[in-house]
N, C-alpha and C positions, 0 to 999 in steps of 0.2 A: 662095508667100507674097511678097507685093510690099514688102518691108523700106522702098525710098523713099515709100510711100504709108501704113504704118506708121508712119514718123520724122515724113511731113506731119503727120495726120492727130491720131496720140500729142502731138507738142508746139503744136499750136494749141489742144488739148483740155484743156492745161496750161497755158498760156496763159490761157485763159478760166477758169480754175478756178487764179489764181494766189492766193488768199489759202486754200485745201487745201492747197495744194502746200507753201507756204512753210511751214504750220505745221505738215506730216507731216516736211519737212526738219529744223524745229527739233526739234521731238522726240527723232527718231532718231538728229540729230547729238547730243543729248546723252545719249542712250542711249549712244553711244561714247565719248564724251569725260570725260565725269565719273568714269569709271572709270580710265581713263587718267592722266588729269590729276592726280588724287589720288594715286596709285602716285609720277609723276612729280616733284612738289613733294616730297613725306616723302623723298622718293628724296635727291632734292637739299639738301635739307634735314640729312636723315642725314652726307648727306657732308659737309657743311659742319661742323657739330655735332661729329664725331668726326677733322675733320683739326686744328682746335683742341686736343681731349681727347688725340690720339696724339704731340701735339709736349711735351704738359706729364705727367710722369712721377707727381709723386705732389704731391697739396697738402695742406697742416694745417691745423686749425680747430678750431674748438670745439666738443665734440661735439653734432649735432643732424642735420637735414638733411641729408644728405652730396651728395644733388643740388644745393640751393640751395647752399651753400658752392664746390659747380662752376661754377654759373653764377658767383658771385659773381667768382672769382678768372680763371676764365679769359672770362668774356663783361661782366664789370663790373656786370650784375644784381643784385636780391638784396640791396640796401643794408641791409637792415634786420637781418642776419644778426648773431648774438652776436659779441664779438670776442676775439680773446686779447692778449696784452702782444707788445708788440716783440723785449721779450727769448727769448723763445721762438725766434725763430730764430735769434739766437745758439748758443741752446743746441744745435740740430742740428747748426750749424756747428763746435761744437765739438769734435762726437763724432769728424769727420772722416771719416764715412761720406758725405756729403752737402754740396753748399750750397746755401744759406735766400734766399731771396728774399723779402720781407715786401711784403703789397699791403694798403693800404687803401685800400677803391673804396666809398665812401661820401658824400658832397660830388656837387655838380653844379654845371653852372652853364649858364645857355642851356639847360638837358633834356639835355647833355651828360656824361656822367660822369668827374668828377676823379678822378685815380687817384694815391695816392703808393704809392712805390715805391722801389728805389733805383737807382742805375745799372747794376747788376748786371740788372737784369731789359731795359734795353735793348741789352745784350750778346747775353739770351738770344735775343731774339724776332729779332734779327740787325737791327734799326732802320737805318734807311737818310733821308737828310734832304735834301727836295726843297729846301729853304731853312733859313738857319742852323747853331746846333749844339747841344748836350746842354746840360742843366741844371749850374750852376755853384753858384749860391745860392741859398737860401730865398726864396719867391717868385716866380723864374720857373716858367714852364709850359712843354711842349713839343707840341703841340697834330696830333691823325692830321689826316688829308688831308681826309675826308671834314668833318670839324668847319672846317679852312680854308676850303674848298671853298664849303660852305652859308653862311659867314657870311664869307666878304670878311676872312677874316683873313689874316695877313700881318706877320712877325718885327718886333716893335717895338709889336706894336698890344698893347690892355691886355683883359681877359678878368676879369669880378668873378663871383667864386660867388656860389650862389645861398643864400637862408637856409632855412632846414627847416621854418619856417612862415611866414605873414605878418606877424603882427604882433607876436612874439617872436625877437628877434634874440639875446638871451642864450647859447642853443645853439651858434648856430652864427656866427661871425663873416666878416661878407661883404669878402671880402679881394679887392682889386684887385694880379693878376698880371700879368706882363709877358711878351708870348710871345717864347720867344730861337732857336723852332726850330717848323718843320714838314715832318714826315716824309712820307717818299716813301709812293704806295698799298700797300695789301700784300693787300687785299681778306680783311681780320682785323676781327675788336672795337676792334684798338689803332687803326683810319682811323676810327673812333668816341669817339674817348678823349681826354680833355685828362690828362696828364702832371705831376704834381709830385714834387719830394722830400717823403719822411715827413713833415718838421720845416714843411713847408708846410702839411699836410694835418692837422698838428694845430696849427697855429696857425688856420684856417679854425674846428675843433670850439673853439678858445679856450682851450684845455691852454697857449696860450704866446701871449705877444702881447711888443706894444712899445709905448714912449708917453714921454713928457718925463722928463729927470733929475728924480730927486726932490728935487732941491736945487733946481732951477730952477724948480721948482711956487707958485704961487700960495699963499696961507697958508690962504685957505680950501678948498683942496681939501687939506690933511692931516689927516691925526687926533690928536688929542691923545693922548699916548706918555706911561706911569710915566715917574717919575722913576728908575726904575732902568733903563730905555733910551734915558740920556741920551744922543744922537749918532744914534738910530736916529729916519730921518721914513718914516710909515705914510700911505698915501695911502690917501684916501675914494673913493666909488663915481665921484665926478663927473671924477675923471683921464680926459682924451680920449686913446684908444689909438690907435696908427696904422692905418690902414687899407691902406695899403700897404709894400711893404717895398723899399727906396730906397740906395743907397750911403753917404747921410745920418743914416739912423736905423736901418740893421741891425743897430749892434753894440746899440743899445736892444734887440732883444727876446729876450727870455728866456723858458725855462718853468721853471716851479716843480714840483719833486719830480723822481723817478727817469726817466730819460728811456727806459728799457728796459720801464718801467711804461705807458709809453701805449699806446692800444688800435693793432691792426692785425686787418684782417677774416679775414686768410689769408696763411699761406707755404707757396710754389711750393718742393716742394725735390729737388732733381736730384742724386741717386745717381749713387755715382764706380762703380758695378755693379750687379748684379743680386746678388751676396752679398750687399752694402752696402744693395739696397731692403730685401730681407730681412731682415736685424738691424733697420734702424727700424721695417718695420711691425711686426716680434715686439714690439718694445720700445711701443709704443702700442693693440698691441693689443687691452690690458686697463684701460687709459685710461678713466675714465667724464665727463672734462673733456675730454677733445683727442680728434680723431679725427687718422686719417691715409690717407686716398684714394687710389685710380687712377680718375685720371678717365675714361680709355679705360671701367673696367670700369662706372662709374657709365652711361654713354652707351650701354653695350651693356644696362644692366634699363631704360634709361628709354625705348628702343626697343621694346625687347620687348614693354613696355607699348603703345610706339604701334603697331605691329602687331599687335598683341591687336585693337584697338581698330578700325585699319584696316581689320581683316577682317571685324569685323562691320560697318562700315560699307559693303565693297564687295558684301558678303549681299543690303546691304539696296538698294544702287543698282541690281544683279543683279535683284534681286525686283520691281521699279520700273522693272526695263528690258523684262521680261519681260512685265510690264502693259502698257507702252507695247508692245512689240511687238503685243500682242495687240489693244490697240483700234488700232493704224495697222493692221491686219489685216480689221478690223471695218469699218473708215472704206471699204478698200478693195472690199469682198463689196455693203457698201451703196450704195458707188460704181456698179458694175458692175451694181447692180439700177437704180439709177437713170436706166443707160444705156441698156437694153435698147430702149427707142424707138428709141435710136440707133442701137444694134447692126441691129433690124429694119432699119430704111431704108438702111443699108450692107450687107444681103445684097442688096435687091431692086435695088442700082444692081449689085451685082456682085463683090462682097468674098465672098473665101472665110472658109472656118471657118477656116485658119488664123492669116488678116490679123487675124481678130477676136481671134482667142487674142493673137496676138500685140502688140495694145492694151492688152488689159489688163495684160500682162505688161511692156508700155511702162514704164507711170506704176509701177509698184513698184521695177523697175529702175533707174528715174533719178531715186527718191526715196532708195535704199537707198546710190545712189553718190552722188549730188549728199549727202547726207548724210555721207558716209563723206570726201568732198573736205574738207567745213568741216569735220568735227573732227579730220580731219590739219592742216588749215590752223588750226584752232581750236590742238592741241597742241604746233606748231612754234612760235604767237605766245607760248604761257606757257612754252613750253622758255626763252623767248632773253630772258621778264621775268622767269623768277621769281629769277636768281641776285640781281637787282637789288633787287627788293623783299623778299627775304630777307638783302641784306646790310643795309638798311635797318630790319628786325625784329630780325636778329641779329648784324648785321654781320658 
């Protein structure tokens, strides 16, 4: 069998027949790949999802959803989630089995998600600050790396939420913050995250604002008071409220009613043990308003779903790769008949039966490897993007 007359004869036959070639390579190479690749991403996916879920022990909420309330608290998704009072994490802290960490992730600003929170919860997550430092007053923000990063911010520059619809601002009150810190990467949700205190995050919903002494108001913007609240001046709708909060007009703002009564979307709360998780979830677990979570155990059904799911999807790639095999099988039998002129006039110059076996057995073999090259090369290029464009989906 003359192998260099073989490699001539096989790759100039490929050569000539390059737009075959190229599209038995595509094929095949994603007969490999597609299968791979989808393993690879959930894979990576998975881990990302559950080293979040395995740092945070148990969160609280209102009962519904108990995956959305996950995402909510630990990946800042999920805005729309029912909410509970503040004082509720109080109350965990009282029991002294735990402490409460209160998060509302609801507000935006830029497609950014505003988070308040208290300083307790940058203790937990271990925050580290490439510039600046922690939140002091209502008002500022403390802003992840990645929210820096994309938009040219930088300690000192100003940051206005967004409002919850367009042409009703009533909801939500667009608050111009002042960034006093930007944390170091940590390749988390919070390098996705803008940072406030509670008492921010509900002066933004409009539970609290600020705006001129009511002595120092104009007369037509009060309202006429009984005579039996002489001393008392009531302002009308047209009071212009602050829009920012400033060293000047902080001690102006205030909220009205119980301050343990404002909404918060979820509390983080971290057991001084494993007896101590235990008495809270016994104590909630007949709750038909609050729930009480492991996030870990939420990420392990929300899995199991996606592998449910997975498998019949790599069934169905399997099944469609096996078609492909069989017409790049087809391509190659009709090949081979269509060569036969050719094969003829290469016995009569002097080619064995083997040289000819050995042709055809060319072009399968360096379709099946030239195929199997690009989809290792194919799956090393989505190994080295996907953690990128997945922290980018899920931070």
């Amino acid at each position: 069998m003359n192998w260099r007359g073989i490699l001539f004869l096989g790759g100039r036959y490929l050569a000539g027949n390059r737009a075959k070639t190229v599209l038995l390579v595509l094929a095949f190479t994603l007969v490999w790949l597609l299968p791979a690749a989808i393993a690879l991403v959930v894979g990576k996916v998975e881990e990302k999802l559950r080293a979040r879920a395995s740092e945070t022990p148990l969160v609280l909420g209102h009962a519904g959803s108990a995956l959305e309330l996950t995402f909510n608290a630990l990946y800042f998704s999920k805005p729309e989630i029912a909410t509970i009072s503040a004082k509720e994490a109080d109350a965990v802290s009282a029991t002294d089995l735990a402490d409460a960490i209160p998060v509302y992730s609801r507000f935006s600003a830029g497609g950014k998600r505003i988070v308040g929170t208290t300083i307790d919860y940058f203790f937990f997550r271990e925050f580290s600050y490439e510039d600046g430092r922690t939140l002091i007053r209502p008002g500022e923000c403390v802003v992840g790396s990645a929210v820096a990063a994309e938009n040219g911010i930088a300690v000192g520059d100003a940051i206005i939420s967004s409002p919850e619809t367009l042409f009703d601002l009533a909801g939500v009150y667009p608050l111009k913050m002042t960034v006093c810190g930007v944390l170091e990467p940590s390749g988390s949700p919070d390098d996705h995250a803008i940072f406030v205190d509670l008492k921010t995050s509900w002066i933004i919903e409009g539970l609290g604002h600020g705006h001129q002494a009511a002595e120092q108001t104009d007369e037509e913007k009060r309202l006429v008071t009984d005579a039996g609240e002489e001393g008392v001046i009531r302002l009308n709708a047209s009071i212009e409220e602050f829009n920012e909060i400033n060293a000047d007009n902080i001690d102006s703002f205030h909220f009205h009613g119980e301050m343990g009564d404002n909404p918060v979307t979820a509390v983080i709360v971290i057991p001084r043990g494993a007896k101590e998780q235990a008495l809270l979830k016994g104590r909630f677990e007949s709750s038909t308003t609050r729930q009480l979570i492991t996030p870990s155990e939420e990420m392990d059904e929300l899995f199991a779903t996606v592998f449910s799911v997975q498998r019949i999807v790599l069934w169905l790639l399997v099944a469609v790769g096996v078609a492909t095999l069989m017409i790049g099988a087809m391509v190659f039998l009709l090949s081979n008949r269509l060569r036969r002129e050719e094969f003829r006039h290469l016995r009569h110059l002097g080619a064995s039966a083997g040289t000819l076996r050995g042709l055809i057995v060319f072009e399968g073999v360096f379709v099946v490897i030239a195929s199997l090259l690009c989809a290792t090369l194919g799956l090393v290029a989505i190994a080295a993007l996907a953690p990128f464009v997945i922290e980018r989906m899920i931070g």
